[in-house]
Backbone bond lengths (Angstrom), bond angles and torsions (degrees), N, CA, C in turn:
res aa  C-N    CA-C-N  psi(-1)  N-CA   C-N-CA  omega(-1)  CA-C   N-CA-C  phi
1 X - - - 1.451 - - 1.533 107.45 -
2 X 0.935 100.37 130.43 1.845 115.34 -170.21 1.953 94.59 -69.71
3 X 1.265 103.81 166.81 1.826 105.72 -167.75 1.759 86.06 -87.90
4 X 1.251 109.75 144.67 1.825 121.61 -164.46 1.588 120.87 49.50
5 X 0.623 102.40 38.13 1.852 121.43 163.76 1.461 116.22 -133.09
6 X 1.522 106.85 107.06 1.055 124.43 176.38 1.349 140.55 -61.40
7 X 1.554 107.23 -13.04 1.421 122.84 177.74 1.403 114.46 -145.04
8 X 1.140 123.77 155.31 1.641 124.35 -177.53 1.385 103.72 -85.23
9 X 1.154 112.98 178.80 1.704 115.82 153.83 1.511 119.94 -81.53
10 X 1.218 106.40 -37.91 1.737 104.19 176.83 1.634 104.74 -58.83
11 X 1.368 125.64 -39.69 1.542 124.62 -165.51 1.591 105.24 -66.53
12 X 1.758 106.05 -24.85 1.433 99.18 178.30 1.285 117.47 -81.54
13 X 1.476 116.66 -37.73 1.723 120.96 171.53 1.248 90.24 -40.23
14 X 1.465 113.43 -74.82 1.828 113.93 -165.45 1.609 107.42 -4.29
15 X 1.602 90.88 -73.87 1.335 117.52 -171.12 1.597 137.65 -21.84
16 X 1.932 78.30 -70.74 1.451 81.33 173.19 1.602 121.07 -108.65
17 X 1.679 106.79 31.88 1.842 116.18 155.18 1.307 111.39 -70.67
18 X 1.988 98.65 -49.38 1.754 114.34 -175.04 1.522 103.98 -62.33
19 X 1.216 103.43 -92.74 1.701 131.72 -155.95 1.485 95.92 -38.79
20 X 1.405 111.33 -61.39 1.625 109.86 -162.68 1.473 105.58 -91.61
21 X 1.587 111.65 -3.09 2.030 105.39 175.57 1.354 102.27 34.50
22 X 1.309 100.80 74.09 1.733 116.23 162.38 1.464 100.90 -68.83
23 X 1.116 107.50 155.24 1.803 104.31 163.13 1.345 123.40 -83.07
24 X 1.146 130.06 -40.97 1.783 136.63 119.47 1.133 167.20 -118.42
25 X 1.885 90.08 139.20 1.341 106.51 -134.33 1.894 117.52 -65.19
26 X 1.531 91.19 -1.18 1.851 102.85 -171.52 1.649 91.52 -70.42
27 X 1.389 108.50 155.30 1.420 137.37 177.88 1.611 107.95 -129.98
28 X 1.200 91.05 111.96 1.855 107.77 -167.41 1.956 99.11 -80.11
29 X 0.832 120.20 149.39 1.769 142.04 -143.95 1.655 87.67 -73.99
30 X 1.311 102.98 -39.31 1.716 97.51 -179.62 1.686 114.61 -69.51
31 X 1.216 92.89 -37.48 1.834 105.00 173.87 1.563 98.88 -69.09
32 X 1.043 134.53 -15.52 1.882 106.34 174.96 1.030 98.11 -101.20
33 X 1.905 123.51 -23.51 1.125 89.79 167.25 1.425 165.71 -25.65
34 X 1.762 80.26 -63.75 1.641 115.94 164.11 1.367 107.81 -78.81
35 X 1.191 149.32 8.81 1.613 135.94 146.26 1.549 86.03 -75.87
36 X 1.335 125.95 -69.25 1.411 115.40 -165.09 1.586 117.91 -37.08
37 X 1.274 108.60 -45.71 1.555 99.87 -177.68 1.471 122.22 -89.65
38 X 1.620 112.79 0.92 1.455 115.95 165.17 1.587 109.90 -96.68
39 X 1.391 129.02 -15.93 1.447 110.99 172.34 1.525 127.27 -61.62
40 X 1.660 119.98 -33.45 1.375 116.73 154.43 1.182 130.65 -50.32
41 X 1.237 102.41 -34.73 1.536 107.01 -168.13 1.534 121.62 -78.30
42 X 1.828 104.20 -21.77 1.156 109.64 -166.91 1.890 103.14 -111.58
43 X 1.204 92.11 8.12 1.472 125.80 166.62 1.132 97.53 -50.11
44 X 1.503 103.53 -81.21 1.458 136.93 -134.80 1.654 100.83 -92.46
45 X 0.998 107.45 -23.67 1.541 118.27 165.18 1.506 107.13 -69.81
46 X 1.524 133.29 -36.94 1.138 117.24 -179.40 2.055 115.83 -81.25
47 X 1.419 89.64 -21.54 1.375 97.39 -176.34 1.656 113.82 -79.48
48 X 1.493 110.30 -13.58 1.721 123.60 162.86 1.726 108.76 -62.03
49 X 1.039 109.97 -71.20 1.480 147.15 174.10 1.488 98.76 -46.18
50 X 1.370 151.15 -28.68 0.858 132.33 152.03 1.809 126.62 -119.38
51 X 1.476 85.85 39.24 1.966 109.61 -166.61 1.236 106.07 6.75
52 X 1.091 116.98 80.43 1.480 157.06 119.22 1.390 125.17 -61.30
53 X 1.443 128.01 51.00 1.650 132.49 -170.23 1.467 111.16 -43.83
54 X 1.562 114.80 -50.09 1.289 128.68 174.15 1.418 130.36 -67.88
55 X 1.665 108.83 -22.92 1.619 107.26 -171.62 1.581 94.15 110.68
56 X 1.432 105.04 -169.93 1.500 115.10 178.87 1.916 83.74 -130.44
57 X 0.877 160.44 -11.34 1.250 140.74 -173.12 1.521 105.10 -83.70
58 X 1.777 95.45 135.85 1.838 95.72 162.06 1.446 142.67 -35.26
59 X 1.230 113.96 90.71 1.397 110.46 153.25 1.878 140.62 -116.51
60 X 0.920 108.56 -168.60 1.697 99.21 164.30 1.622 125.43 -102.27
61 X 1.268 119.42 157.31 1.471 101.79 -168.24 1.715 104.55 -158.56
62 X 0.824 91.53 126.61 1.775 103.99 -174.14 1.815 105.24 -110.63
63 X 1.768 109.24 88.78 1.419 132.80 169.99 1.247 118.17 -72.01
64 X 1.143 135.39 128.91 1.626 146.17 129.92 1.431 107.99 -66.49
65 X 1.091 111.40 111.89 1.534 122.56 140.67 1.618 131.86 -108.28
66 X 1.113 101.92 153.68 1.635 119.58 171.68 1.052 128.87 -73.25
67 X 1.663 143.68 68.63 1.282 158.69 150.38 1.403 97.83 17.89
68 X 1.694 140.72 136.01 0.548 132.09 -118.39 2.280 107.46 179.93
69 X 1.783 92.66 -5.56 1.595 107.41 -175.63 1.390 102.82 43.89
70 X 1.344 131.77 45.45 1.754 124.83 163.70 1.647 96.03 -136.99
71 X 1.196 95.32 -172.81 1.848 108.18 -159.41 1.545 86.09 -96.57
72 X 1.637 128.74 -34.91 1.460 135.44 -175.94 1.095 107.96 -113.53
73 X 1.740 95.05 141.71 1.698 130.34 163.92 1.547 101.68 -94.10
74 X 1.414 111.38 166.52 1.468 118.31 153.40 1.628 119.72 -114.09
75 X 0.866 128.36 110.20 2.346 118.80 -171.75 1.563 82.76 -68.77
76 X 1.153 102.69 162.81 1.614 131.59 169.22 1.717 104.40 -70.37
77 X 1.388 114.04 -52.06 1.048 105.33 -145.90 1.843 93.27 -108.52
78 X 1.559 122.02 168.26 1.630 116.55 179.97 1.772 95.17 -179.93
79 X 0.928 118.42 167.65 1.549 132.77 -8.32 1.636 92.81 -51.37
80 X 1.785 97.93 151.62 1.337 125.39 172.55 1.214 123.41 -84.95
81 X 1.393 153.85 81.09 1.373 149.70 -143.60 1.730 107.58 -100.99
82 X 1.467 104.32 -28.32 1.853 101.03 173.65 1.221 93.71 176.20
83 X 1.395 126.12 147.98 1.474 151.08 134.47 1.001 123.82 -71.55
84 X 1.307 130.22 114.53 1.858 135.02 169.36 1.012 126.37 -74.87
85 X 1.858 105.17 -36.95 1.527 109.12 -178.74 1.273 108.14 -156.88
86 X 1.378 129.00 133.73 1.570 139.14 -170.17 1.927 98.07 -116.94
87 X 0.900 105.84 123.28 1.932 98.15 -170.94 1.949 82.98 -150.33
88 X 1.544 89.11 126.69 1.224 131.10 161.60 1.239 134.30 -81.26
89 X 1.510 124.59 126.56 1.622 110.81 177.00 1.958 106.27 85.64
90 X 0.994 113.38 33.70 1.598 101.26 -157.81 1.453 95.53 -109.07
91 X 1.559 100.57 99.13 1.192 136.56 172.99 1.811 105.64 -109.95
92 X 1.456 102.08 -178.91 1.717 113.01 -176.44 1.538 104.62 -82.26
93 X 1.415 112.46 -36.23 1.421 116.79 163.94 1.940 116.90 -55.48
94 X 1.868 101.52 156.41 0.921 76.12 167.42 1.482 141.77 -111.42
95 X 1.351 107.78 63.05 1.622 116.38 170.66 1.365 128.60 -81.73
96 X 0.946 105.25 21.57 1.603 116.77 172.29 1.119 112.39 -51.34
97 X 1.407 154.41 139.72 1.677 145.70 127.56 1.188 114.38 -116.46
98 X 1.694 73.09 155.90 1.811 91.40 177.57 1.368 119.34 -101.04
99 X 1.740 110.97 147.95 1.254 96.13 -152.45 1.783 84.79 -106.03
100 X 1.295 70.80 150.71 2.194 85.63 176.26 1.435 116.44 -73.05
101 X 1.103 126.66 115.97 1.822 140.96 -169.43 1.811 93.75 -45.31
102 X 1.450 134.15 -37.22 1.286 115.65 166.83 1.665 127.38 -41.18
103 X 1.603 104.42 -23.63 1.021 88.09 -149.94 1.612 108.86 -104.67
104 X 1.396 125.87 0.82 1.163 151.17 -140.92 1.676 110.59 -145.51
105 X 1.393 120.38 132.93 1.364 112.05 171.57 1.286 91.12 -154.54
106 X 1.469 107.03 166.10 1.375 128.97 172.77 1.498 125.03 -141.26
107 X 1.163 85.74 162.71 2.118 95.93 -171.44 2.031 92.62 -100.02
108 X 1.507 98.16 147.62 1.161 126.12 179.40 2.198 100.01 -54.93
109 X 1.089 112.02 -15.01 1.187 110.03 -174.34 1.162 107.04 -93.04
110 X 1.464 136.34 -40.58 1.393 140.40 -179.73 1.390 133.56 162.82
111 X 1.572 87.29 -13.80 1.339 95.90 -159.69 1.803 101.53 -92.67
112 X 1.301 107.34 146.80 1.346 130.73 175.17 1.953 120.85 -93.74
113 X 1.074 112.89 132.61 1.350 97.33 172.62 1.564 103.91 -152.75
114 X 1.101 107.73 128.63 1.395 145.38 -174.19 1.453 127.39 -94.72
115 X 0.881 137.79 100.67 1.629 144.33 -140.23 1.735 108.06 -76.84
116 X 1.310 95.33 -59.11 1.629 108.93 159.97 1.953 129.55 -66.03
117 X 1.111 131.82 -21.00 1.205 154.16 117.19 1.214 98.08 125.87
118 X 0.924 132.10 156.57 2.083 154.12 -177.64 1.654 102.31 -60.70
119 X 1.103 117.96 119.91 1.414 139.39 -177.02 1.949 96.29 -69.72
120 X 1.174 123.79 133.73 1.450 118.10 163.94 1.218 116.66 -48.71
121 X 1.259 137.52 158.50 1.227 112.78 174.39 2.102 99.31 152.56
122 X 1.589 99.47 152.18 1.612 85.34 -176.45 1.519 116.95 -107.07
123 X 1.322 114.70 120.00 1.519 110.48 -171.95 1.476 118.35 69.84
124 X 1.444 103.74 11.78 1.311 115.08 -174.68 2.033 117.77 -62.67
125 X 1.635 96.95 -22.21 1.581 97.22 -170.08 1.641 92.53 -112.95
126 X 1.546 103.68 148.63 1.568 118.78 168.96 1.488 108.92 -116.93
127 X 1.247 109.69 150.60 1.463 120.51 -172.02 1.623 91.36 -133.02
128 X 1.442 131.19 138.11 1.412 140.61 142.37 1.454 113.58 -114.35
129 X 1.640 110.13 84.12 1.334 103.75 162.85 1.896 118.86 -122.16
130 X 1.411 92.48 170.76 1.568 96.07 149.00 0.946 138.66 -110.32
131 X 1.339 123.61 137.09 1.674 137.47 -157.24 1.707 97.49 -137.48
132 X 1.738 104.24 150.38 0.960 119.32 172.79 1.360 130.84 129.84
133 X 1.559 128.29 -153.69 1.759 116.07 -176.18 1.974 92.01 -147.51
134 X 1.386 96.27 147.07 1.041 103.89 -166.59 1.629 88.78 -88.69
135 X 1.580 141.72 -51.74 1.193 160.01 -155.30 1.617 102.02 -115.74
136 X 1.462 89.31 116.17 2.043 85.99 173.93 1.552 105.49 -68.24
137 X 1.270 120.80 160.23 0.860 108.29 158.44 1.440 134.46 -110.22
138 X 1.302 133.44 158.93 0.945 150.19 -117.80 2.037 95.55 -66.91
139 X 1.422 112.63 -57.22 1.479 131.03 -175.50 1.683 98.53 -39.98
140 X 1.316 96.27 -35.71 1.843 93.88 -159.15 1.661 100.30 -73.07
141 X 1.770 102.97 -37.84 1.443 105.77 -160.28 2.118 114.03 -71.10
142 X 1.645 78.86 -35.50 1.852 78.16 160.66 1.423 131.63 -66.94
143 X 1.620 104.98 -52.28 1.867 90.84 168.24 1.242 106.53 -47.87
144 X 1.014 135.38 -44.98 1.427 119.88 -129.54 2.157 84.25 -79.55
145 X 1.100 113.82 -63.59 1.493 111.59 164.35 1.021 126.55 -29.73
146 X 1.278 119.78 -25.38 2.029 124.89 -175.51 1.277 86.45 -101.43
147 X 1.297 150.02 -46.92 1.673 134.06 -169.14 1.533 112.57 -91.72
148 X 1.833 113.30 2.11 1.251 89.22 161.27 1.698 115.11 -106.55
149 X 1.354 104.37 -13.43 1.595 119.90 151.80 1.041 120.36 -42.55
150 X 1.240 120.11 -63.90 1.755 128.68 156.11 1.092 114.98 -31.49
151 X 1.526 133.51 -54.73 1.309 145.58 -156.83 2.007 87.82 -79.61
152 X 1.127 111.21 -69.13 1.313 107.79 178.74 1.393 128.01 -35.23
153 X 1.203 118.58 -65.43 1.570 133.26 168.36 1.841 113.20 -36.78
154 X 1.278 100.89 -38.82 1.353 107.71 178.86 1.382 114.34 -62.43
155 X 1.467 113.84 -33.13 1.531 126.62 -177.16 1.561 113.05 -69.17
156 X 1.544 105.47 -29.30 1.318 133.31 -148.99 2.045 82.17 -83.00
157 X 1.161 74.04 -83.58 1.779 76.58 -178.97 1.857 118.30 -140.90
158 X 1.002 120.77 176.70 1.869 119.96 -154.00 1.795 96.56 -75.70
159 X 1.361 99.45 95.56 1.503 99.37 171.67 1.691 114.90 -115.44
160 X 1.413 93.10 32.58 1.403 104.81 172.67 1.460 117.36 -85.95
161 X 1.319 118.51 -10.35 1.907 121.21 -176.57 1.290 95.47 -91.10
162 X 1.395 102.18 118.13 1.501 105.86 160.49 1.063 114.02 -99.51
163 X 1.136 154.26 -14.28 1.563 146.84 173.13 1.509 121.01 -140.88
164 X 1.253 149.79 112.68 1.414 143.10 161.94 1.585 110.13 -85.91
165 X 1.403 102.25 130.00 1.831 107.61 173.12 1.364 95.80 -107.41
166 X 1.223 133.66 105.72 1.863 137.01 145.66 1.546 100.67 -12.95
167 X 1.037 111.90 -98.28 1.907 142.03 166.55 1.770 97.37 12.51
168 X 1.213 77.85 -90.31 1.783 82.22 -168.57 1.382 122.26 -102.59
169 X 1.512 103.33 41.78 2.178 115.23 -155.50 1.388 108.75 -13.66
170 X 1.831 79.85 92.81 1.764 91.99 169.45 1.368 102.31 -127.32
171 X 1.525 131.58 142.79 0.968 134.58 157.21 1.652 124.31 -101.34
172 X 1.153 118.60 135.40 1.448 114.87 158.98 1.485 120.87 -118.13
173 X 1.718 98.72 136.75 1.300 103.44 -178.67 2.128 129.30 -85.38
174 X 0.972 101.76 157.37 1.748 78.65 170.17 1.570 101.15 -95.61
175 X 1.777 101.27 -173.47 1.773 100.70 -160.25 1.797 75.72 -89.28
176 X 1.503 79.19 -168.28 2.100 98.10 -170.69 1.886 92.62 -66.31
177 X 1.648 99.16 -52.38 1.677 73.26 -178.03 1.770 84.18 -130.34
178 X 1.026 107.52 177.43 1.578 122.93 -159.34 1.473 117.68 -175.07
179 X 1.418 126.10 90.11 0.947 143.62 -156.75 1.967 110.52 -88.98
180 X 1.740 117.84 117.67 1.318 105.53 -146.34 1.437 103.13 -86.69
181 X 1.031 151.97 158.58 1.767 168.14 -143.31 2.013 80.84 -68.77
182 X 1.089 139.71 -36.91 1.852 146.00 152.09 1.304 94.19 -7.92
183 X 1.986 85.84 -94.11 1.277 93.06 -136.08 1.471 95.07 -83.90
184 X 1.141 147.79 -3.33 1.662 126.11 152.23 1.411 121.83 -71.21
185 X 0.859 110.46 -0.80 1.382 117.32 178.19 1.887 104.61 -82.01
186 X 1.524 96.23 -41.23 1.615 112.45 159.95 1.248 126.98 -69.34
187 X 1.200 135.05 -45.16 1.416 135.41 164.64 1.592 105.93 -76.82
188 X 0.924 129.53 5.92 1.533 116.84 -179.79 2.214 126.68 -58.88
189 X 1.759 76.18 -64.14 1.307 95.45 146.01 1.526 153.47 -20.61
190 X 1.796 91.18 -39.80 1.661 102.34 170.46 1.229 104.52 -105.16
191 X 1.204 136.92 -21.02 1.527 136.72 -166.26 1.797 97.18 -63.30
192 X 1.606 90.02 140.45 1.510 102.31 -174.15 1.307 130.00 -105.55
193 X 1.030 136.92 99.27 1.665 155.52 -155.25 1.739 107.67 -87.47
194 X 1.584 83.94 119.70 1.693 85.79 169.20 1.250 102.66 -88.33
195 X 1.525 102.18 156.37 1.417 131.16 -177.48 1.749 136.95 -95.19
């Protein structure tokens, strides 16, 4: 699995041998193709959908924030796994400081809190931490397989009509992707809320 891709290609064959009991189960070179080039995409669609700019996988990340006269910041990015360096005042001059790990703690969600409290100010505070998940978890790795299945099938043939009325020949379509009352109910959980 490529780094921010939520699903392999083999997990999607899986998929749609099991779930949809194709009659065969071979996947012709052009068909993985196109799983290959819809797993980013439907990646990156889940990481919109639960504004996630970065992804959910571990990395490091060096933030500017905007000072703010409260004891708490919020980081962009979480789970929060460690801070290296909290620096105050971080201008071109050199009045920068660093703040001493006594004095500062944070919650696994993002938030920072500072005993002495954040000066107003724009971009005035720096954060160097790491945030993130070593192991996707499991909720993410199935949507992401059912919406690029979805995405596939669509190619396959017009699974864009969601409803025909005889009566008054009306059709309705579904959107390009459309996530069912499921699987948001599954991604809900990770989606990230400002404060």
């Amino acid at each position: 699995m490529a780094k921010g891709d939520y699903c392999t290609i083999e997990e999607v064959e899986l998929y749609l041998q099991t779930d949809l009991q194709i009659d065969n189960p071979s996947v012709t070179r052009q068909d993985r193709e196109l799983i290959e080039f819809l797993i980013p995409r439907k990646s990156d669609y889940i990481d919109r959908y639960c504004n996630r700019v970065n992804g959910f996988y571990t990395e490091n990340y060096v933030e500017l924030i905007s000072g703010n006269n409260t004891s708490k910041i919020l980081l962009e990015n979480y789970p929060v796994n460690s801070i290296s360096n909290l620096y105050i005042g971080v201008t071109l001059d050199p009045g920068t400081t660093a703040i001493d790990i006594a004095n500062y703690s944070f919650k696994e969600y993002g938030e920072v809190y500072y005993k002495y409290g954040f000066a107003k100010g724009y971009e005035n505070i720096q954060v160097n931490y790491n945030a993130g998940i070593d192991s996707l978890p499991l909720d993410l790795n199935l949507v992401c397989i059912q919406l690029v299945v979805q995405a596939f099938n669509n190619t396959k043939r017009d699974n864009n009509v969601k409803q025909i009325k005889e009566g008054d020949q009306s059709v309705t379509f579904f959107d390009k992707t459309q996530l069912s009352s499921e699987q948001q109910e599954l991604l809900d959980p990770y989606k990230r809320y400002d404060f």
